[in-house]
N, C-alpha and C positions, 0 to 999 in steps of 0.2 A: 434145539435146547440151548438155554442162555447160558455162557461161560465165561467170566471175567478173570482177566489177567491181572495180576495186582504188581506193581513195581515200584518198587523202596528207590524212592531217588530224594528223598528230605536229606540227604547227607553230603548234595550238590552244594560249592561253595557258595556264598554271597556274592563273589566278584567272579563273574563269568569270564570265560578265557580260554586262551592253550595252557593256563595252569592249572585247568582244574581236570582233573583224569576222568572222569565220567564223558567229557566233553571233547576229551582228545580226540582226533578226526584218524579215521582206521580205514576205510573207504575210498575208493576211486574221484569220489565228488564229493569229499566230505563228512561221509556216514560214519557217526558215533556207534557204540555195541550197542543200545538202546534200541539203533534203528534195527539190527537185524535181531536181535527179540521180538519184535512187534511185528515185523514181517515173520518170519518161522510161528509166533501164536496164531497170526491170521489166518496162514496157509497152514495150521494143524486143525483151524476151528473154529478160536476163539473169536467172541463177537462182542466182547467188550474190554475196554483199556481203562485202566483205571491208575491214574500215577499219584503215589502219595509223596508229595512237595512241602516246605516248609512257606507260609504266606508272603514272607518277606524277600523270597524270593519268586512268586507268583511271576510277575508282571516281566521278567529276565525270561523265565522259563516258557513261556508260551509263544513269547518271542523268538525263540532260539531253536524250542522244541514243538512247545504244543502246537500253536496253530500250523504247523506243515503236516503236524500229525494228525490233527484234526481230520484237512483236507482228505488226507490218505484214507484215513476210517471212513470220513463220510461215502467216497467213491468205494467204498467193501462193506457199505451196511453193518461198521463196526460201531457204538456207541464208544463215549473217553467219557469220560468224570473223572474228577478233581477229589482230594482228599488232603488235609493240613494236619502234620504234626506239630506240638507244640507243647513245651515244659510243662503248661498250662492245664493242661488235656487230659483231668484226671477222674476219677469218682466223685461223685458227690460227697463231700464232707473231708476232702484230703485236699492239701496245699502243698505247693513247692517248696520245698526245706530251702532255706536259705541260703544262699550264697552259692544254688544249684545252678548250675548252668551246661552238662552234659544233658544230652537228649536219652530219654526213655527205654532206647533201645528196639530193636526190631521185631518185637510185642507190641509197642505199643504203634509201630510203623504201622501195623495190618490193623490194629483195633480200632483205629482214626478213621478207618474205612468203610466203620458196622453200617454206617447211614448211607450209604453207597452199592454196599454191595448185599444183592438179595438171590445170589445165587452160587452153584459151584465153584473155586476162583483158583488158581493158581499162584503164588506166590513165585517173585523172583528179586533180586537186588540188580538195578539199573547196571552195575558198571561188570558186569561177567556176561559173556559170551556163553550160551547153554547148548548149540547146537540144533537142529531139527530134528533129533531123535526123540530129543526128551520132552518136547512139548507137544507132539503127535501122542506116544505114551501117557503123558498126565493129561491132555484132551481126552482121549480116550476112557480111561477110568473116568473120569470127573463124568463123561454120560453115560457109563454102563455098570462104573463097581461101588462108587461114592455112596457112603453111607454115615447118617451122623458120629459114628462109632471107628468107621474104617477112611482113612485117612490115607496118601500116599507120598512117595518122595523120591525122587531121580537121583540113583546113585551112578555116581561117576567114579574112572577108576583110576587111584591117585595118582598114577603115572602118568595119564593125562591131563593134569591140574597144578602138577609143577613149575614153581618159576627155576628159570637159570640167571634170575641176579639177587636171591636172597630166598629167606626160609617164611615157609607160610603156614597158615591155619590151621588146618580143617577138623572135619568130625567123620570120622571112621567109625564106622558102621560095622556092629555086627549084625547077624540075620540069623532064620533057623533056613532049614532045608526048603520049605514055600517062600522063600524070598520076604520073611516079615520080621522087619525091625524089632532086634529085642535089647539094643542099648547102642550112645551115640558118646563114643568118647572125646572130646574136644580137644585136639592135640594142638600147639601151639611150637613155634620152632623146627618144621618138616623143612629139612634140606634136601636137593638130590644128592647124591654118591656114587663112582664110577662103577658100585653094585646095586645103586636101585636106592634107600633113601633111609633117613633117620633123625631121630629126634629125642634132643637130650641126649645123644651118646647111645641109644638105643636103637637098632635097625626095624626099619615097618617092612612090612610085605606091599611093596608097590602096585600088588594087584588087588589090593583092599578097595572096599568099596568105600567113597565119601559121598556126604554131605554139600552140596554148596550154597545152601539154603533154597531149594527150587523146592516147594511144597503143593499138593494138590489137596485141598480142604473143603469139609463142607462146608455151609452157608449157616451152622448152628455152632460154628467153632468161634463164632466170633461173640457167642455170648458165654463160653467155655476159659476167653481168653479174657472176655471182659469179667469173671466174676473170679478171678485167679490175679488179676492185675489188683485186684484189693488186697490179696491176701497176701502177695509181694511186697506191695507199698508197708503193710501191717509188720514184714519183718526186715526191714531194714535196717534197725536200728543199728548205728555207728558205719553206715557206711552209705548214710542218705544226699553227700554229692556225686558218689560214682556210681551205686548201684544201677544195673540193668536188667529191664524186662526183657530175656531175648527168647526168639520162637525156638531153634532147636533147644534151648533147657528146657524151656515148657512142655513141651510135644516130648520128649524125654520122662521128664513127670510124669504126664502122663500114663507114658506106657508103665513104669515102675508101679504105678496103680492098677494095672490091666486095665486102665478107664477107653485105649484105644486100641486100635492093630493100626500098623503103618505098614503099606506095600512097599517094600522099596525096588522101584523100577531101575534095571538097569540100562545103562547107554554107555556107547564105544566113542561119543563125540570127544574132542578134547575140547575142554573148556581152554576160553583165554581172557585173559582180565587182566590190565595196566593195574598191579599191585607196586610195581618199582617202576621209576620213570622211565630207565632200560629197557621195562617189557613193551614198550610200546611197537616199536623196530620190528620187532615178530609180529606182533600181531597184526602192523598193519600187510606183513609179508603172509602172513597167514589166510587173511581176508585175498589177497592176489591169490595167493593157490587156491581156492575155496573159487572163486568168480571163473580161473583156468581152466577147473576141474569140473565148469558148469553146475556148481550147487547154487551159484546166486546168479543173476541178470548185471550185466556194468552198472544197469538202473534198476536198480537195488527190487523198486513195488511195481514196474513194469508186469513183472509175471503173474501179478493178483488178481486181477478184473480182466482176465483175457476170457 
C-alpha cells in the first residue's frame, strides 16, 4: 500500500548555512534530523517522500538535501515529489492582503500538497526528531485503521520534549479512556522545574501527553483543509498580515464539530529539536548514544536495502 510522508521544511532560511537550524549537522558525517526522519519512515514503511519547500529556495535545497535524497529513495523504491508554498497559493477569487508577508501557516504547508499526494500521508515538521516508534505506529494505522473520518496523531510525553535552555510550545492533549482526542490546548511558555514543569506560573503534569505536530491523515483531508482555508481567509478581518492557517487548530475544529476522531498514539521516544542554539550540544550528544546504543548504523541508510 502507498504511504507518503509529508515534511514542512518551507520555513528553511534562504541563505543556507550553519545558521540555519533545520540544517545544523547532528550526525557522525553530517546528518541533519531530516535525515533520520526519512530513514525511521522508510524502515516503518513509507514509500513515498514528499518535502514541501518554498521555490526560491528550490535550487539550495536539492543541492544540500534533495538530490542525496533522491539517490537513497531511489535504491529503497521510495518515490519524493516536490511541493511549493507560497503567499500566493490561495482559492480562487482571494488575494494577498497587502503588505503581507508571513506565510500561511502549517495548513496551508500540507494543502500545497493536494496535487501530490493521492494517498494515506503522514505529516511531520523538518526540524524535530520523532523517534522510530511513532512512525511504525502511524505507518501502521495509515494501512489498517485510516478512515476519511478517523484521523491519527503521535503523542509524545512532555517530559520528553523539554528544552533546558528556554521555554517551549506545545499542545497538550487531552483523550477519553480509548485513547481519542477530545481537545488540544496550545500552551505556549512550558519551562522545566526542579519538580517537573509549568507554564505562566502554573504547574503541568509532565506526564501529559503532547502534540508535536506529527499527523497521520487521510487522502480526503486535503479537500477538508482546502474548503475550510476559504472560510479562514473569510474571517480575518483586522488581522490579515499575521493571521495563520495552522493544522492542530483546524484538526481541533474539527473534532469540536464531531466532524473527526483522532487516535492519539502514544510513544516513549524523546523528541529533540534545536529550538535554542544551545540545544544543539545535546542533540548532537544524543544522536552519539542512540548510534552506541545500536538504534542507528555510523552510516545512517546503510541498514535499508540489506
Amino acid at each position: 500500500m502507498k504511504t507518503s510522508l509529508l515534511i514542512m521544511a518551507a520555513g528553511i532560511g534562504s541563505r543556507f548555512g550553519g545558521g540555519i537550524k533545520q540544517l545544523a549537522p547532528v550526525g557522525p558525517n553530517g546528518e541533519i534530523i531530516m535525515d533520520y526522519s526519512i530513514h525511521d519512515a522508510i524502515e516503518a514503511g513509507f514509500n513515498k517522500i514528499v518535502f514541501v519547500i518554498r521555490k526560491d529556495i528550490e535550487d539550495d535545497f536539492r543541492e544540500i538535501i534533495g538530490n542525496r535524497i533522491e539517490k537513497i529513495c531511489a535504491d529503497n523504491n521510495v518515490e519524493v515529489a516536490y511541493a511549493f508554498q507560497a503567499l500566493d497559493k490561495l482559492p480562487a477569487g482571494y488575494e494577498v492582503p497587502e503588505g503581507r508577508s508571513k506565510p500561511w501557516g502549517t495548513g496551508q504547508a500540507v494543502l500545497v500538497a493536494k496535487d501530490v499526494i493521492n494517498e494515506p500521508f503522514a505529516v511531520i515538521n523538518a526540524d524535530d526528531y520523532y523517534g522510530k516508534e511513532a512512525f511504525v505506529n502511524i505507518h501502521n494505522f495509515l494501512v489498517t485503521e485510516v478512515e476519511d473520518n478517523k484521523y491519527c496523531m503521535a503523542g509524545f510525553i512532555l517530559k520528553n520534549t523539554l528544552s533546558d535552555n528556554g521555554a517551549v510550545t506545545r499542545g497538550v492533549c487531552q483523550s477519553d479512556h480509548n485513547n481519542y482526542l477530545t481537545k488540544i490546548n496550545e500552551t505556549k511558555g512550558i519551562e522545566k522545574t526542579p519538580t517537573g514543569a509549568q507554564a505562566n506560573g502554573m504547574e503541568i503534569d509532565i506526564e501529559s501527553l503532547v502534540s508535536m505536530n506529527m499527523w497521520g491523515l487521510p487522502v480526503s483531508y486535503m479537500d477538508v483543509l482546502e474548503r475550510d482555508f476559504s472560510e479562514f481567509l473569510d474571517n480575518i478581518t483586522g488581522n490579515e498580515l499575521k493571521a495563520e492557517y495552522l493544522l492542530p487548530i483546524h484538526i481541533g475544529q474539527l473534532l469540536e464539530k464531531d466532524a473527526v476522531a483522532v487516535k492519539v498514539l502514544p510513544t516513549n521516544d524523546k523528541w529533540f529539536g534545536v529550538t535554542y542554539k544551545e540545544d544543539k550540544d545535546f542533540v548532537v550528544e544524543s544522536f552519539k548514544k542512540l548510534i552506541a546504543d545500536g538504534v542507528y548504523s555510523t552510516e545512517l541508510f546503510s541498514d535499508l536495502n540489506k
